[in-house]
Structures are given as structure tokens and as C-alpha cells.
C-alpha positions in Angstrom: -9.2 4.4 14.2 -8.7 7.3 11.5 -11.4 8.3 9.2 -11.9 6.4 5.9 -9.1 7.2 3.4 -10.9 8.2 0.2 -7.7 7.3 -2.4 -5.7 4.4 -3.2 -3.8 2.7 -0.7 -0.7 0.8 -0.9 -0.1 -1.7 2.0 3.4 -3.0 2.4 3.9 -5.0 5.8 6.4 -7.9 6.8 5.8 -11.8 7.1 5.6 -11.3 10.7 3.1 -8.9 10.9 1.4 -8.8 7.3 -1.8 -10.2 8.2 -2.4 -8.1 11.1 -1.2 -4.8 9.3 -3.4 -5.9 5.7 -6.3 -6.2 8.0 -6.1 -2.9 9.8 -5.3 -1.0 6.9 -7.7 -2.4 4.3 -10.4 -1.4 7.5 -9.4 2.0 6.5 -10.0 2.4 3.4 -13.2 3.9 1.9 -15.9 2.3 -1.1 -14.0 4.4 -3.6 -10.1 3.2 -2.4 -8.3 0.6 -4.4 -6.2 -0.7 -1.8 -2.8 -3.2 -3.3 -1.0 -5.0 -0.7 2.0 -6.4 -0.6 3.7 -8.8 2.1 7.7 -9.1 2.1 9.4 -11.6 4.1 11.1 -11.0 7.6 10.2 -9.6 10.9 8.6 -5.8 11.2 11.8 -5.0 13.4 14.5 -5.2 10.5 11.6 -4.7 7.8 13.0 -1.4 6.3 16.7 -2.4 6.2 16.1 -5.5 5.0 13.8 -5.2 2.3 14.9 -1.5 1.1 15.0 -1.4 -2.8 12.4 -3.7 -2.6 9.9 -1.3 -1.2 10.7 1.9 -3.1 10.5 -0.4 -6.2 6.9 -1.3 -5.1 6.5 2.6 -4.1 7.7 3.7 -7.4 5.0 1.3 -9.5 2.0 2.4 -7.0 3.1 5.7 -8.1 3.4 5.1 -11.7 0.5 3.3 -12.3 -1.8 5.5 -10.6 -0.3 8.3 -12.3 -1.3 6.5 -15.7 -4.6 5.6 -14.2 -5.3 9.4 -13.1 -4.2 9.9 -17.2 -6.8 8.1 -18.3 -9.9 9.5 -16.3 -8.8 13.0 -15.4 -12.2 12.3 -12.8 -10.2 10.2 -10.8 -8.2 11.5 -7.8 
């Protein structure tokens, strides 16, 4: 098991594997990580070409909210 991740994670896993992979991951994170899951349908084999635009559209508003959040409270990292 890695050390605690100290930022905000984003958790994307397939229907196959998503409770096994939320569980794992959110065991990472640290007190001060916001951690946002999200579970897409299929199986972890074919998860990537499957689901695609899907996940870099998830990727993309992680990003952009954090950035905003980061905006508002410079502290934040």
C-alpha cells in the first residue's frame, strides 16, 4: 500500500471492478483529500476503449473544477 495521497483524487473504475477499485483507492487517500468517484459500465478488460470520451470528459471536469477551487483559496493545493 502507497503512502497517503495528500490531494484530490479522482477514481474512475468499471462496473466490474468499481467496488473493489473505490475501496482501495479511497484507502489511500489522506484527511485533507477530496476523493470523487466515478463507476462506468463494462468490464476492466475493454474499460478504456469502451468508455474513452467518457473518461477524459470526467478527467477534464476534475481538472477544471479543481483549478477553480485552487482560484478561490490560493491555500489550497
Amino acid at each position: 500500500m502507497p503512502s497517503s495521497y495528500p490531494c484530490d483524487i479522482l477514481i474512475l473504475a468499471s462496473s466490474e471492478w468499481g467496488a473493489t477499485t473505490v475501496k482501495d483507492y479511497k484507502g489511500w487517500a489522506s484527511d485533507k483529500a477530496s476523493v470523487k468517484t466515478v463507476v462506468m459500465p463494462g468490464t476492466h478488460n475493454k474499460f478504456r476503449k469502451a468508455n474513452m470520451d467518457a473518461i477524459d470528459a470526467e478527467i477534464i471536469t476534475f481538472l477544471s473544477a479543481r483549478v477553480g477551487a485552487v482560484r478561490k483559496n490560493p491555500h489550497r493545493q
